[in-house]
C-alpha positions in Angstrom: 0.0 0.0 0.0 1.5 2.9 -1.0 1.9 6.0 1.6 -0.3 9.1 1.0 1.0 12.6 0.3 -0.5 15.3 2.2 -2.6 17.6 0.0 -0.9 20.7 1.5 2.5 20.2 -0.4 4.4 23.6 0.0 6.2 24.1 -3.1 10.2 23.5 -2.7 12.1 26.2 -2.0 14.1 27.8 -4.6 17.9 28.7 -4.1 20.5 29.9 -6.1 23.9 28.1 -6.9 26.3 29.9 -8.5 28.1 27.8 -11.3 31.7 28.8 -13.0 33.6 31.3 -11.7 31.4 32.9 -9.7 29.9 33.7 -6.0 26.8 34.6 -4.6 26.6 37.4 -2.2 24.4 39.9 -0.1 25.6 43.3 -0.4 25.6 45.6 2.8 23.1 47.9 3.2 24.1 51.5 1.4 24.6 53.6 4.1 22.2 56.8 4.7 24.4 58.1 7.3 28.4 59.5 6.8 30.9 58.5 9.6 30.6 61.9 11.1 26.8 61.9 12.0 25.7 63.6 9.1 21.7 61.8 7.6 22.1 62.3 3.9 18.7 62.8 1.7 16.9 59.8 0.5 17.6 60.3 -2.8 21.6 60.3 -1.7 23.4 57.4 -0.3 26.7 56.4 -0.3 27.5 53.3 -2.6 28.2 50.3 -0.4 31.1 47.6 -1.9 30.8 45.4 0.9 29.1 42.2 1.2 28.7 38.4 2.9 29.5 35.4 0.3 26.5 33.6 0.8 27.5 30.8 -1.7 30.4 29.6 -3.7 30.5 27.6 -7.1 32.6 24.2 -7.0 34.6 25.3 -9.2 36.0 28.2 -6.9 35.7 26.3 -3.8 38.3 23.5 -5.1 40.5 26.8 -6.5 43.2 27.4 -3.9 43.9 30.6 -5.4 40.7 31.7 -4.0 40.8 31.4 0.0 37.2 32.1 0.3 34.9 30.7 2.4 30.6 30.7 3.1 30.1 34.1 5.4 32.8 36.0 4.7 32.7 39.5 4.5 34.2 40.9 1.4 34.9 43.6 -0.5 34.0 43.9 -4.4 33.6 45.7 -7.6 30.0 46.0 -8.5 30.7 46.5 -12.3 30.0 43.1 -12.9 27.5 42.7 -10.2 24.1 40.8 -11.7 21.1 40.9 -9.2 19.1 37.7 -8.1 16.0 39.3 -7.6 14.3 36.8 -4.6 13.6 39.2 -1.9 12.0 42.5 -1.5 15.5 44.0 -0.5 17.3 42.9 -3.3 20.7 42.7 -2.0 21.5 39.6 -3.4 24.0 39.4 -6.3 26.4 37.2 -8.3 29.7 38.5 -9.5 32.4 36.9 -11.1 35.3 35.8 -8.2 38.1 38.1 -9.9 35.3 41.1 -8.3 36.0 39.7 -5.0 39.3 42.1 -4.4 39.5 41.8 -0.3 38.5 39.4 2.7 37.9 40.8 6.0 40.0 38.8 8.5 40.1 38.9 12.2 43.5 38.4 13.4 42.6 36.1 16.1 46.6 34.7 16.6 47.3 38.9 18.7 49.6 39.9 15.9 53.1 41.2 16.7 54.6 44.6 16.5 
C-alpha cells in the first residue's frame, strides 16, 4: 500500500547556486548616514562595496587561489554585479570571483609589532 501525500505540499524552495567562476553574495546595506553623524537625503546614499559570500560555485571552492569561504565579509567591484531578484530587498548578487578584491579577517593569533 502505498503511503499518501499530504494535500498541502508547500512548493520546494528555490535557491541559487552559483556555477563557473562565480559567488553569490548579499551586499551591505548603502549607508544613509556618513561617519561623522551627518543623515544624507533619501535620494543620496553612499555606494556600499561590501558584502557576505552567501555561496560559492565548485569550481571556486576547489581553487586554492581563491581562499574564500561561506560568510565572509568581502569587499568587491559591482561592475559586474548581476542581481538575483528573490527578496523584497534585493541585496543579493552574483559577481564573477576576480570582483572579489579583499576578505575581512580577524587576526585572532594577537599579531606582533
Amino acid at each position: 500500500m502505498a503511503a499518501k501525500k499530504p494535500k498541502n505540499d508547500l512548493p520546494a524552495l528555490e535557491t541559487v547556486e552559483p556555477i563557473g567562476s562565480r559567488v553569490l553574495i548579499r551586499k551591505d546595506e548603502d549607508k544613509k548616514q556618513t561617519k561623522t553623524g551627518i543623515h544624507l537625503p533619501d535620494k543620496i546614499e553612499i555606494p556600499t562595496l561590501t558584502g557576505r559570500i552567501v555561496a560559492i560555485s565548485a569550481q571556486v571552492e576547489r581553487d586554492e587561489d581563491y581562499p574564500i569561504r561561506q560568510y565572509d565579509r568581502i569587499l568587491f567591484n559591482p561592475k559586474h554585479a548581476i542581481p538575483v531578484d528573490l527578496e523584497g530587498d534585493n541585496r543579493l548578487y552574483v559577481i564573477p570571483v576576480e570582483d572579489v578584491v579583499a576578505v575581512f579577517r580577524r587576526d585572532g593569533a594577537g599579531g606582533g609589532g
